[in-house]
C-alpha positions in Angstrom: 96.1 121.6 36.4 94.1 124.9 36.1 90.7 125.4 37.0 88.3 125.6 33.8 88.0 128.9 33.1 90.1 130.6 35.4 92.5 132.3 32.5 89.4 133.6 31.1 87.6 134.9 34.1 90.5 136.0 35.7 93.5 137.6 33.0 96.5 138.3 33.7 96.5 142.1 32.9 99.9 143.7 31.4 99.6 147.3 31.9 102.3 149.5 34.1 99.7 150.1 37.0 98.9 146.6 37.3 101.9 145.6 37.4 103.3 148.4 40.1 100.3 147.1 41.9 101.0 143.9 42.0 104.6 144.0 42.8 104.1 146.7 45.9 101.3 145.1 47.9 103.2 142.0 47.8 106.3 143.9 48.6 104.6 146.3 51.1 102.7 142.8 52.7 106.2 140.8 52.9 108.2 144.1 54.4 105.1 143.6 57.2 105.8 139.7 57.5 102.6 139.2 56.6 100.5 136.3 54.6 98.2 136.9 51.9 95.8 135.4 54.6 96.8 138.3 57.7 96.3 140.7 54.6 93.2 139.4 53.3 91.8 139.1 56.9 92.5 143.1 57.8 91.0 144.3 54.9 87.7 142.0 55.2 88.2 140.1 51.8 89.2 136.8 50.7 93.1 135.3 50.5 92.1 134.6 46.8 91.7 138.7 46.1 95.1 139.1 47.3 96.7 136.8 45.6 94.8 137.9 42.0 96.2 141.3 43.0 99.6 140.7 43.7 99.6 138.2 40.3 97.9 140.8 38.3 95.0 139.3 37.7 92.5 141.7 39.5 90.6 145.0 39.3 90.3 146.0 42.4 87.7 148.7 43.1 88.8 152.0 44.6 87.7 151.1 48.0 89.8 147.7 48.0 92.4 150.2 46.8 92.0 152.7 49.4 91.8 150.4 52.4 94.7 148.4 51.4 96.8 151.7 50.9 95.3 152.4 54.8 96.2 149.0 56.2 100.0 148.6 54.3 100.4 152.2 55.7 101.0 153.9 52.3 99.3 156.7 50.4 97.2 155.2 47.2 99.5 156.6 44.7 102.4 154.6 46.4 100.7 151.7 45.2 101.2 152.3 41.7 104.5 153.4 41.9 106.6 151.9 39.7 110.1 150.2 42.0 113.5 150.2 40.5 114.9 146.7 39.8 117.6 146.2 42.3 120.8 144.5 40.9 121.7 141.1 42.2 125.0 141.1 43.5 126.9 138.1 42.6 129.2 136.1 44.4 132.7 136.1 44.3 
């Protein structure tokens, strides 16, 4: 069940960037091996802003933004970036 008033405080947002966002830092976190709890814990937030970023649910304030681009080891603009769907290769 959701929490009351989560969909309202927290939207999911549909726009290009948010989306890039979203999909890189989980992306760039996973390519680490890392949780959304290692990540939240080296950039000094909370698991919970992690996961409203990588479900594109945040707004994350340039300095989030800058210090996760520091800590995944990309520049900002790589976090926007939009990834090429890769084709699933099926089986034979």
């Amino acid at each position: 069940m959701a929490r009351s008033g989560f969909e309202k405080r927290f939207p999911t947002r549909d726009s290009v960037a948010t989306k890039a966002l979203a999909a890189n830092v989980r992306r760039l976190r996973k390519e680490k091996g890392w949780t959304q709890d290692v990540l939240a814990a080296e950039i000094g937030v909370e698991q919970g802003v992690i996961s409203r970023i990588e479900n594109g649910r945040a707004n994350p304030t340039l300095q989030v933004l800058e210090t996760l681009a520091a800590t995944l080891e990309v520049r900002i603009e790589q976090l926007f970036e939009v990834q090429p769907k890769s084709k699933r290769v099926k089986d034979r």
